[in-house]
C-alpha positions as a printed Julia matrix, in Angstrom:
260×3 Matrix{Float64}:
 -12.44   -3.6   17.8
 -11.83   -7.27  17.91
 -10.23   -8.53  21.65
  -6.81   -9.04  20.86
  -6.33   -5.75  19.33
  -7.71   -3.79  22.44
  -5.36   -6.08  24.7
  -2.4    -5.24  22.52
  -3.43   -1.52  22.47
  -3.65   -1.57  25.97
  -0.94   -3.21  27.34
   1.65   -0.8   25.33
  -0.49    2.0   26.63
   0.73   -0.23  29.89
   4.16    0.22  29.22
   4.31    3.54  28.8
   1.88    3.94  32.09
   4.57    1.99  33.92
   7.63    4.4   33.16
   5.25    7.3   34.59
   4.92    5.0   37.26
   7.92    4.46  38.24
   9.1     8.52  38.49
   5.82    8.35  40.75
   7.13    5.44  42.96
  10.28    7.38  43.47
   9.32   10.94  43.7
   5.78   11.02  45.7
   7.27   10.02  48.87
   9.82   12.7   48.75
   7.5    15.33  47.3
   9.22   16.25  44.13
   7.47   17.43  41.37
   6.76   14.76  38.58
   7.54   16.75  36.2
  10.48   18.85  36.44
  13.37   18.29  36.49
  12.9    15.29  33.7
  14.23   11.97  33.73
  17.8    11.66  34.93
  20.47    9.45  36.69
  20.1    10.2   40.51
  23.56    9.4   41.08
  25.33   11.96  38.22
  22.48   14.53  37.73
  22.95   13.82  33.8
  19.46   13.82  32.12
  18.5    10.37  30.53
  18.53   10.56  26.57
  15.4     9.77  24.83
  16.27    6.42  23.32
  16.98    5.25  27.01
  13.44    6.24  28.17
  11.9     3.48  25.97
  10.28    1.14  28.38
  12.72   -1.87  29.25
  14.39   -1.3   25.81
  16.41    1.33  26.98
  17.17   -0.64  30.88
  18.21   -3.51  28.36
  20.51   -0.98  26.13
  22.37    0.3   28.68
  22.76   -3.04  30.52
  21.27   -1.91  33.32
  23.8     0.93  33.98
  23.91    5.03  33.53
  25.28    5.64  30.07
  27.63    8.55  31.62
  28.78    7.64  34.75
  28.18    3.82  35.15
  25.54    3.56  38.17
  23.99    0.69  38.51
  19.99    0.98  37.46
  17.83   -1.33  39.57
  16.36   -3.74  37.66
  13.12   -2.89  39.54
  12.41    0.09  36.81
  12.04   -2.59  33.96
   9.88   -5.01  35.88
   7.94   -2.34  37.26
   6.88   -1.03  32.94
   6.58   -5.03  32.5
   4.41   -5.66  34.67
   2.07   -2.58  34.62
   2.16   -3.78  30.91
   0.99   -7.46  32.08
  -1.35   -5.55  34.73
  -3.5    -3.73  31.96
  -3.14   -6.26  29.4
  -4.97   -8.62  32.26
  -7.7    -5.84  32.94
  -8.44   -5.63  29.68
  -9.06   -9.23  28.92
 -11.04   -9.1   32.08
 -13.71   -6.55  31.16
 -13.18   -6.29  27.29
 -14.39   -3.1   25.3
 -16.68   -1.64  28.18
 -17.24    1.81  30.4
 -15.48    0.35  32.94
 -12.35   -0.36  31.38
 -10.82    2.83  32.21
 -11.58    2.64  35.85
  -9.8    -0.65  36.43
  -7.06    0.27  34.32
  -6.25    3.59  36.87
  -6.81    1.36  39.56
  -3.75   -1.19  38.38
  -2.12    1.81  37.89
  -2.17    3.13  41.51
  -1.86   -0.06  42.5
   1.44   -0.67  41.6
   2.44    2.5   42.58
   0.8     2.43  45.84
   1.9    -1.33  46.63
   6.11   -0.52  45.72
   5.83    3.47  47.77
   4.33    1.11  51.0
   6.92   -1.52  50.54
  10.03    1.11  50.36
   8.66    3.65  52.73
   5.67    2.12  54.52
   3.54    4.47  53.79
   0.47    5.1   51.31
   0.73    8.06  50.3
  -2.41   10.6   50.22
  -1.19   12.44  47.29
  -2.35    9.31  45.12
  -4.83    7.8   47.76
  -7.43   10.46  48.43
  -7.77   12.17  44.83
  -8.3     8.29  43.5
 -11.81    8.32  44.9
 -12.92   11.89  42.68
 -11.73    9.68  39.91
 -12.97    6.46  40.64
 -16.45    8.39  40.88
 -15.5    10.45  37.69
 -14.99    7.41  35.65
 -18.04    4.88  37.16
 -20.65    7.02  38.64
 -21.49    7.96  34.78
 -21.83    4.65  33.76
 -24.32    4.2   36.5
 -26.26    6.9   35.82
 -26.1     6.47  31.96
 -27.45    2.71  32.47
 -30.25    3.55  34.53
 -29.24    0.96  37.14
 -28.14    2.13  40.14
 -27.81   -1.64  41.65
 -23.79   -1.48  40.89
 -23.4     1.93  42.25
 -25.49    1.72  45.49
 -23.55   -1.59  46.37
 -19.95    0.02  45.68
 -21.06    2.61  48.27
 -22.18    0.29  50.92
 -19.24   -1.86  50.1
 -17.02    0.96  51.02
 -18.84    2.29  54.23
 -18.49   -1.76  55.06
 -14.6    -1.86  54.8
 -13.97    1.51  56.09
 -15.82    0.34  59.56
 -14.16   -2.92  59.16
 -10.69   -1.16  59.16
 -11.18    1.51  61.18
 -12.18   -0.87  63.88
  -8.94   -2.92  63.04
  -6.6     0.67  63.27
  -7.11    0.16  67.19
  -4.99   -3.0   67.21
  -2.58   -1.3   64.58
  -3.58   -0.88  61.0
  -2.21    1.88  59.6
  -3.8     4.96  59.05
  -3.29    4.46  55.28
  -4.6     0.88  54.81
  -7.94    2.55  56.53
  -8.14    5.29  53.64
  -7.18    2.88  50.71
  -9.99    0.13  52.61
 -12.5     2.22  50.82
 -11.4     3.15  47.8
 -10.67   -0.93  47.09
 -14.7    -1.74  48.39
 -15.97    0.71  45.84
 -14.64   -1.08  43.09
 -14.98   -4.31  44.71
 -18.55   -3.81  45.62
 -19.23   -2.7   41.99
 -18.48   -5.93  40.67
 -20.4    -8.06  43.42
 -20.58   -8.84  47.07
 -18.52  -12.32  46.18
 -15.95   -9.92  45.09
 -15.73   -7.77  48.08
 -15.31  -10.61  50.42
 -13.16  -12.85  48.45
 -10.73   -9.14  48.14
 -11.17   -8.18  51.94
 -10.22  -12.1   52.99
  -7.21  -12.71  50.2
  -5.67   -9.85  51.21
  -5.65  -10.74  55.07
  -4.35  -14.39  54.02
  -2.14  -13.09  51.51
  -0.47  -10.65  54.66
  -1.08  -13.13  56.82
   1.29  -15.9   54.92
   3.85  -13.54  53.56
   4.02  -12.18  57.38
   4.57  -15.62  58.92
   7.13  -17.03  56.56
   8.78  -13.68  57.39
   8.86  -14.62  61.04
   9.67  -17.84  60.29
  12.64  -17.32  58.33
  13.45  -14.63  61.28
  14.55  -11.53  59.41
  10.97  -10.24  61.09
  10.03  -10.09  64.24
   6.79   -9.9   66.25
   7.48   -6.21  66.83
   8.22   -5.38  63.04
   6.12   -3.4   60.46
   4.8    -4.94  57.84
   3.58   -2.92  55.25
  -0.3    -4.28  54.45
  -0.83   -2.25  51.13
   0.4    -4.86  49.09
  -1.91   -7.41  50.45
  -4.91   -5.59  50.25
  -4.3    -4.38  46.61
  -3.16   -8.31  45.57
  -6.06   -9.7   47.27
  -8.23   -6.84  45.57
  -6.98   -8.09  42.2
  -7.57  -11.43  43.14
 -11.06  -10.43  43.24
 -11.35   -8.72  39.97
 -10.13  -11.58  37.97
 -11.37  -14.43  39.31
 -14.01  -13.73  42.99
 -16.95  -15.87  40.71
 -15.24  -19.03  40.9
 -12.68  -18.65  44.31
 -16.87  -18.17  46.27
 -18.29  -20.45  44.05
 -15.05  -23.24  45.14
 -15.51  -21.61  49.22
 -19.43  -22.43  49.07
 -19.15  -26.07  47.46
 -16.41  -26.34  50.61
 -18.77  -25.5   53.58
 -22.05  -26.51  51.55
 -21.07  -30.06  49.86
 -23.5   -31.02  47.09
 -25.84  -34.01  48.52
């Protein structure tokens, strides 16, 4: 299947991904059932009509409003298909027609939930945290085994033993319980990919929560004794990693280690 196909393929499969994705980012937290009752206007109760459910067609239809009783629909739903769309279209180009694919593409997935359900309720959620691990291993640990290399494997382990002590330790100055279960999931995959990956992921996403938390406090609508979610930041930096760890070390090295 030639490249651009596969991306194209993929990043409608994105799309639709992204409208699941968004009853996930709303419902989780509450514990409501994802799948009954279906898709409808939280405001009026009315159920949404099946040419409004087309990913950011139907936002764009309706002008961004309920067709029956005129509420006002976030424009977040739209970006969120978009970008899960842009997310998967990215992974894709990343690691092409391959086993892994499908792992990276569930991990954008939760991603985006996981980063938007920390950011409105500060809190990961372990509905979608713990069960991602069985399928992380469901989807990679074959691959492994089928290769007959266990090299990738046996460093995503250690990679994720690594983070988990490294957060854990940080959860006695205040890391969240959450950030220390998602801290493994993120070195597994990391650590499957290379050891430039996991450290370029564990430090972006420290600098990434580390700049976004001090222009906060600049700009004062955060204090020092405010809660920050972290998610975010450790699932940015960990896509930092995936598409581009090789050359962000390869830059870091050349910094500290100058060519003579």
């Amino acid at each position: 299947m030639p490249e651009a196909l596969l991306i194209g393929i993929v990043a409608l499969l994105g799309l639709a991904i992204g409208s699941f994705l968004n009853v996930v980012i709303h419902r989780v937290p509450r514990d409501e059932s994802l799948v009954a009752p279906g898709s409808h206007c939280p405001e009026c109760g009315n159920p949404v009509r099946a040419r409004h459910n087309v990913p950011v067609l139907g936002w764009l239809m309706l002008r961004g409003r309920c067709a029956d009783c005129g509420t006002r629909i976030s424009a977040r739903y739209p970006l969120v298909e978009a970008g899960t769309a842009i997310l998967f279209a990215a992974v894709a180009a990343r690691f092409g027609w391959s086993w892994e694919l499908p792992a990276y593409l569930y991990l954008a997935a939760i991603a985006i939930a996981l980063a938007m359900i920390d950011l409105d309720v500060m809190r990961l959620p372990d509905k979608i945290v713990l069960p991602s691990y069985g399928v992380a291993a469901a989807l990679l640990v074959p691959v492994s085994l089928t290769a007959g290399d266990p090299a990738d494997l046996l460093r995503g382990l250690t990679a994720a033993v690594v983070l988990y002590v490294l957060y854990r330790v940080l959860a006695v100055w205040g890391m969240g319980g959450g950030d220390v279960k998602l801290a493994p999931l993120l070195g597994f995959y990391l650590g499957w990919l290379g050891w430039s990956a996991v450290a370029v992921g564990a430090f972006a996403g420290f600098l990434l929560g580390g700049l976004v938390g001090g222009a906060l406090l600049a700009s004062k609508p955060a204090s020092r004794k405010s809660r920050i979610p972290f998610g975010p930041y450790m699932l940015a930096g960990a896509f930092l990693a995936v598409f581009a760890a090789a050359p962000l070390a390869d830059w870091y090295t050349n910094l500290l280690l100058p060519a003579t």
